[in-house]
C-alpha positions in Angstrom: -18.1 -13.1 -5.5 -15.7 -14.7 -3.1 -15.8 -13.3 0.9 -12.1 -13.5 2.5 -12.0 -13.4 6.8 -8.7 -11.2 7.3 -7.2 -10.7 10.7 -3.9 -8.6 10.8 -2.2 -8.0 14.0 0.5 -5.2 14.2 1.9 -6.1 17.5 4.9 -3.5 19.6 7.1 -4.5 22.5 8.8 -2.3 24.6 11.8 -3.2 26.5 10.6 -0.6 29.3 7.4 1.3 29.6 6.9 3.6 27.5 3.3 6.6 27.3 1.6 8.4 25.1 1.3 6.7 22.7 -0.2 8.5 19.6 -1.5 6.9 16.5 -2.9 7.0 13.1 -4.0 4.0 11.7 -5.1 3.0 8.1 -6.5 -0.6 8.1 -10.5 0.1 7.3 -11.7 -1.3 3.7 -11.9 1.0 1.3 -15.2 2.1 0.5 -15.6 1.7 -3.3 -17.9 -0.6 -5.7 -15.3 -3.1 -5.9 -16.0 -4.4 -2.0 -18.4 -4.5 0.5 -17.7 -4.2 4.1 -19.4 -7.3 5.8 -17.9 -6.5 9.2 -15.6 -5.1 10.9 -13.5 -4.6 14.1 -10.6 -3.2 15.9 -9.1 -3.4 19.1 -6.4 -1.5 20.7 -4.4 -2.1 23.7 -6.2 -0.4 26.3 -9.5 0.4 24.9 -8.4 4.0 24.2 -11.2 6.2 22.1 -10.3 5.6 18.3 -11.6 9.2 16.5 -11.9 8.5 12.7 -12.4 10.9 9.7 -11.9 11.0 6.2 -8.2 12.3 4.6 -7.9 14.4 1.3 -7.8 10.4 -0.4 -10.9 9.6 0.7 -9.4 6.9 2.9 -11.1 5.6 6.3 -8.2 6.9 9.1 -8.4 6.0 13.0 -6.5 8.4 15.6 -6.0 7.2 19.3 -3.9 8.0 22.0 -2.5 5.7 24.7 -1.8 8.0 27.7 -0.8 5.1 30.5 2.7 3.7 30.5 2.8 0.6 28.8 5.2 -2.3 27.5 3.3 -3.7 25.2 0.8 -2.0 22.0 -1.1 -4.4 20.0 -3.5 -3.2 17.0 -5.6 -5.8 15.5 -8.4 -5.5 12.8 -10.7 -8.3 11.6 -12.6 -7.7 8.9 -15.4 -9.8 6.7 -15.0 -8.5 3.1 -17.0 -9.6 -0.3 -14.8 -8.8 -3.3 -17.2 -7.8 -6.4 -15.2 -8.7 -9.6 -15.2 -6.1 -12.7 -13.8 -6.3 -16.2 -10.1 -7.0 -16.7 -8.2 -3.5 -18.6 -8.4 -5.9 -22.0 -10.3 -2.8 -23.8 -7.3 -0.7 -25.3 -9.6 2.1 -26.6 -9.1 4.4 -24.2 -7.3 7.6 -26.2 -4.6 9.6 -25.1 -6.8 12.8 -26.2 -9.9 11.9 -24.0 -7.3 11.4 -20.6 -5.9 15.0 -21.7 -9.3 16.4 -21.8 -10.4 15.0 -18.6 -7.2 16.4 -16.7 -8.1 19.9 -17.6 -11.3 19.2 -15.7 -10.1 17.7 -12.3 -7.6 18.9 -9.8 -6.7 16.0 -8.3 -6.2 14.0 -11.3 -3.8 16.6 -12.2 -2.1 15.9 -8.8 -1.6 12.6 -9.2 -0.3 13.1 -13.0 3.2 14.9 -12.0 6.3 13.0 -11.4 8.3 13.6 -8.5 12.3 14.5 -9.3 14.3 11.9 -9.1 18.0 11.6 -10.1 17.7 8.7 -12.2 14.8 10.6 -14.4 16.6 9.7 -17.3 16.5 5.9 -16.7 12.4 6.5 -16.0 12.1 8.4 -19.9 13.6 5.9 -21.3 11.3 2.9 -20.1 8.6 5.5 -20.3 9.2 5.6 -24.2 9.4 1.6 -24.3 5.8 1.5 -22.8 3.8 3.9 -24.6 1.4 3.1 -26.6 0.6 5.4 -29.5 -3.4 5.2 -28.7 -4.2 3.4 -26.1 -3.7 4.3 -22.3 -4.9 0.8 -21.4 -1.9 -0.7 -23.6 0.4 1.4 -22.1 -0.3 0.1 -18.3 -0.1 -3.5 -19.4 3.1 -2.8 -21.2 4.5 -0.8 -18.1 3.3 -3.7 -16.0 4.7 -6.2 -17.8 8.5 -4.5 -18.6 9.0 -4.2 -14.5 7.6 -7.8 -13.9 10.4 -9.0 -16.5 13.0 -6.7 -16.2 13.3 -6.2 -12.2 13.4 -9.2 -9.7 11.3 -9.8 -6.7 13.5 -10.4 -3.7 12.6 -9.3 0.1 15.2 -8.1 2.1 17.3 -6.0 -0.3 15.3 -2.7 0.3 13.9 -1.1 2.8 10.7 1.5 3.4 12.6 3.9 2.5 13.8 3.1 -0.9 13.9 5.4 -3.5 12.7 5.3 -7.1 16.9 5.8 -7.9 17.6 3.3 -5.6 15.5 0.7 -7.0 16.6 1.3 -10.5 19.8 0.8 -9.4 19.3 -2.5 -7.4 17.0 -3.6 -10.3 14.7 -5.6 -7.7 12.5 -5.4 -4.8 9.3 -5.8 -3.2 5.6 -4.5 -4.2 5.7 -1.4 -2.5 9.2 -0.8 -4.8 7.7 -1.7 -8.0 4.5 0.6 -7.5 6.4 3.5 -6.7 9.0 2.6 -9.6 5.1 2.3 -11.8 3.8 5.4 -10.3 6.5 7.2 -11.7 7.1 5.9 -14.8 3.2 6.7 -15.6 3.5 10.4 -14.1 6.2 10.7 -16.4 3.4 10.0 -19.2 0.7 12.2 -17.7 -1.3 9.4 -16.7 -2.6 9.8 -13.3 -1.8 7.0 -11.5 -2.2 6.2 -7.0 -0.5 3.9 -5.1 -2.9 1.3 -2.9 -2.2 -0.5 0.1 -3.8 -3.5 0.9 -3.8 -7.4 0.8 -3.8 -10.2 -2.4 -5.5 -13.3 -0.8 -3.8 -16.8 -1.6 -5.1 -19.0 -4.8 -3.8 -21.8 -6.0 -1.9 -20.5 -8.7 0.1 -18.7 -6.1 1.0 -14.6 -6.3 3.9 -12.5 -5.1 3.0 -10.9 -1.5 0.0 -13.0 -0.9 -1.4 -13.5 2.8 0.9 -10.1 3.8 0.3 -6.4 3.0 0.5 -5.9 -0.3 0.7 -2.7 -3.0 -0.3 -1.8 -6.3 -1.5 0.6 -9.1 -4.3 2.4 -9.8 -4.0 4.4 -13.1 -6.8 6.2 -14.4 -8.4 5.3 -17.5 -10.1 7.8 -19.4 -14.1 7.0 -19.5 -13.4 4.3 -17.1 -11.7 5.8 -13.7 -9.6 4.2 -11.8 -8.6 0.9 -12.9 -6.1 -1.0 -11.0 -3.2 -3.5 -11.7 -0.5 -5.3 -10.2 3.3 -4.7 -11.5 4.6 -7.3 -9.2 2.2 -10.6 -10.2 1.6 -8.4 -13.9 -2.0 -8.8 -13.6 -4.7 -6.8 -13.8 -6.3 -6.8 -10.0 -9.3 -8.6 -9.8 -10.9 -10.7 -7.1 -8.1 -11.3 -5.1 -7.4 -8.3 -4.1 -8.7 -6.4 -1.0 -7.7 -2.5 -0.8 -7.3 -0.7 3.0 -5.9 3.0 1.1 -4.9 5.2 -1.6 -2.6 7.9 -1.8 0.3 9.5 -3.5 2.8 6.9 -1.9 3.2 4.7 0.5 3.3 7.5 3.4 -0.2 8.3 2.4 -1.2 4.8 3.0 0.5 3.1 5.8 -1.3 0.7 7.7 0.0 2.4 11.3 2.0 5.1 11.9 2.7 7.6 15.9 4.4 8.2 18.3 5.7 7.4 21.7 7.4 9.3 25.1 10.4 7.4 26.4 13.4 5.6 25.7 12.5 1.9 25.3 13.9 0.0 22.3 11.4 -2.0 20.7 10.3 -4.9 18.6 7.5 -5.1 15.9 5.7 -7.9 14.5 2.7 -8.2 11.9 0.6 -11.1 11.4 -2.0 -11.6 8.6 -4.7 -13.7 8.7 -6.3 -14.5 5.6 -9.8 -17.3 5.9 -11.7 -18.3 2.7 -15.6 -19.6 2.7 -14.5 -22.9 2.4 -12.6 -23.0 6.2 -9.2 -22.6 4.6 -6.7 -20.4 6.6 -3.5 -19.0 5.1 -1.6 -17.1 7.8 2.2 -14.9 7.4 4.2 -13.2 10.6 6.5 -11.3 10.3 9.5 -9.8 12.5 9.7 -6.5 11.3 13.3 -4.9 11.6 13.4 -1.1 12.6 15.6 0.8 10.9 16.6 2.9 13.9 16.0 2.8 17.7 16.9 5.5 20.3 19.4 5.6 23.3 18.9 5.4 26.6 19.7 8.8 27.2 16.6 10.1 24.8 13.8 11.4 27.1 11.9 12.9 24.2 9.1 12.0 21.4 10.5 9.2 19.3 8.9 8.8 16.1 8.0 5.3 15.6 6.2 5.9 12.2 9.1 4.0 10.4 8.9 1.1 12.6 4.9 1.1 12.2 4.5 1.1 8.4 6.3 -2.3 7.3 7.2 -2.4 4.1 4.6 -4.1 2.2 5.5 -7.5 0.0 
């Protein structure tokens, strides 16, 4: 059961000072039988008093507010985490009867089992029909997983946090956080209840897509089983390399930091990951995070920095 050291920095600067700064943050470990929590920590410029509580997702969530003006806002976690590995999704016995019987039973499973509209929904039946499996729902995700991996290309920079499902089916690539959605709605389309998750894949030696940054994947839920995750951009089943922070519908149910600020200050984001194994070895990622908008100098108002916070995940 390996034990990874992660430190991940989310680091603001303000070109003049800016106040009230309010914020919701989503970097705890999920609490789940998958990992164990050895310790944990977070600091916050200023020492302001972090309130946390429990969402509808059952995800760890910190609120804080920085009243004092400030140029700078830094948000670091470090966290000592024991990964517990569990059985790859090789059993394809799971029937579509049995996941339609436990729907009836479970509102949020229902929830999580409707597609979204999107333009393209077309394009999205039609892969939908490629992947399904006549029995098995476990067959089905490892065909979805494996028609993205091959059919779409993984290259950073081309979209944004804000890419649609249409959008990616257009470009035909993207990041992690583009091919979960893209999953997420492909297996609505079946009925299969499906969450995306927000967290990190630690480095091996093999190598993965996304490793030492934020990364994002599937959870799909597998009648008799639950939820069973897997990874459309490395198309693997996730085992014990991967670390999860939150769960939602989408990626604005899980983004690592999200708030708002008073003033008019342009600003600059940066996020580091730190990711330490057992044996002293340190993989470590920054990146300069570009904001998609920033405001004038003649806005005295709120300005929502909640784009700017949640970096699109690799």
């Amino acid at each position: 059961m390996p034990i990874f050291k992660i430190q991940h920095i989310t680091k603001y600067l303000y070109d003049r000072p800016v106040q009230e700064s309010v914020n919701e943050v989503k970097i705890f470990p999920y609490q789940c039988q998958q990992q164990e929590t050895l310790q944990f920590e977070l600091n916050v410029t200023g020492q302001p008093l972090i309130d946390t509580f429990q969402d509808y997702w059952g995800n760890k969530t910190g609120v804080f507010n920085l009243l004092s003006a400030h140029k700078e806002l830094v948000i670091e976690s470090r966290v000592v985490v024991r990964v517990i590995p569990v059985g790859a999704g090789d059993d394809c016995a799971e029937q579509w009867e049995k996941l339609d019987g436990e729907l009836e039973t479970q509102i949020q499973l229902l929830e999580l089992a409707a597609a979204r509209p999107v333009a393209k929904q077309h394009e999205v039946n039609r892969i939908a029909e490629k992947v399904r499996h006549d029995k098995s729902v476990a067959a089905t995700l490892e065909r979805c997983n494996d028609y993205i991996y091959k059919n779409f290309d993984y290259i950073k920079g081309i979209t944004t946090i804000e890419t649609t499902v249409d959008q990616i089916l257009e470009h035909r690539a993207g990041v992690c956080q583009d091919f979960a959605h893209l999953m997420l709605q492909v297996l609505r389309t079946l009925r299969v209840p499906s969450r995306y998750v927000s967290g990190y894949v630690c480095p091996n030696k093999t190598g993965m897509r996304g490793e030492g940054a934020t990364h994002a994947w599937v959870e799909a839920w597998l009648p008799g089983r639950g939820w069973t995750g897997i990874d459309p951009t490395n198309n693997i089943w996730v085992g014990d390399k991967h670390v999860k922070l939150a769960v939602g519908r989408d990626f604005a149910d899980c983004s690592p930091v999200k708030g708002t600020f008073k003033g008019p200050a342009r600003q600059q984001l940066s996020v580091y990951v730190s990711i330490g194994y057992e044996d002293g070895r340190v993989f470590e990622e920054t990146n300069k995070v570009r904001l998609l908008s920033q405001p004038g100098p003649e806005q005295e108002d709120l300005i929502d920095e909640s784009l700017a916070a949640q970096q699109q995940q690799q």
